[in-house]
N, C-alpha and C positions, 0 to 999 in steps of 0.2 A: 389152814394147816392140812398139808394129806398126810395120809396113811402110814408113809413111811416115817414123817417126822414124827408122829402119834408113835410110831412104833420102837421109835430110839428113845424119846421120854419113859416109854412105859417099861422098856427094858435099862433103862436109867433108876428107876422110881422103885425095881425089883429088888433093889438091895436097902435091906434095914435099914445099914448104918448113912445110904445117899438119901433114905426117905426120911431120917429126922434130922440129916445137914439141912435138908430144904423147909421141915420145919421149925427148925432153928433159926432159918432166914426171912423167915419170914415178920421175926420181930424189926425185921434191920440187918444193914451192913456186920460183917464180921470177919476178925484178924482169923488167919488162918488155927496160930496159937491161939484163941480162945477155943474156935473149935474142939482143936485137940481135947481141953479140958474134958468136953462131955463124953468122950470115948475111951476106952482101953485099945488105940490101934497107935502104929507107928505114924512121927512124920511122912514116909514115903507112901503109906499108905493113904492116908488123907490125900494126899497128894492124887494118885492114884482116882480116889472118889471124886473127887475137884477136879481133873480130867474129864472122867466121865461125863459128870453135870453140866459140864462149859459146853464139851464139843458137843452135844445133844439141844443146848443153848437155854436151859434155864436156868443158867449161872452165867453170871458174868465176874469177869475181875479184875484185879487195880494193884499195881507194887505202889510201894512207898517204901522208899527204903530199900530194908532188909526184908519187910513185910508182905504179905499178900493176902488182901482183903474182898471176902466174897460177898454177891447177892444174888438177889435174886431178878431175873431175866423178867418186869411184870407181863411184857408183853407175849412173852413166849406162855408161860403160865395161864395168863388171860384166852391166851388161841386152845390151849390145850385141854381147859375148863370148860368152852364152847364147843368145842368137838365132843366134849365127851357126854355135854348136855343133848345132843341132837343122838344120843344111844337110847331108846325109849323100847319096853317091851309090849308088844300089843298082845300078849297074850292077857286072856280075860277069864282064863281057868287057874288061876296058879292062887293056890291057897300057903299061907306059911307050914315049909316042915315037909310038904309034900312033894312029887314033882309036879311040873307044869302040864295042861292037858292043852293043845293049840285050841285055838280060836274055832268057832264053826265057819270066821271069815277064811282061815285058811286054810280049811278044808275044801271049801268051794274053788282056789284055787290051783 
């Protein structure tokens, strides 16, 4: 995953109501109408979110019907989880509450 894709997820993931669609999907597949339930937003606006999340691609989705039913994308999630593991802070000064003081390593540098 580069950077830029990192970069549509996390500007995906910036909105409240896209971050608890995804974890909401995380139980499982889901009707577009059940979604709705958990929120005070319009059809078109779900809509809307479910755009966002697709084209960024940790959404995938499926009509039946009249319906359209989301999940969640695991391998895009999965790539996006490992990127974000490999963010490590080497600083060795950094007490809770306070700010951070660098490293004497990167002083040297």
């Amino acid at each position: 995953m580069n950077a830029m894709d990192v970069s549509l997820l996390c500007k995906a993931l910036g909105d409240a109501n896209r971050l608890q669609i995804v974890q909401l999907l995380t139980h499982g597949e889901m009707c577009a109408c059940k979604l709705l339930e958990y929120f005070q937003i319009t059809q078109p606006t779900l809509s809307h979110h479910m755009e966002v999340l697709t084209e960024c691609g940790l959404v995938t989705s499926r009509k039946e019907w009249k319906n359209t039913y989301y999940s969640l994308n695991c391998q895009t999630l999965t790539a996006f989880r490992a990127f974000i593991d490999t963010l490590k802070c080497t600083h060795t000064g950094c007490v809770p509450g306070k700010a951070c003081q660098p490293s004497a390593q990167a002083d040297k540098e």
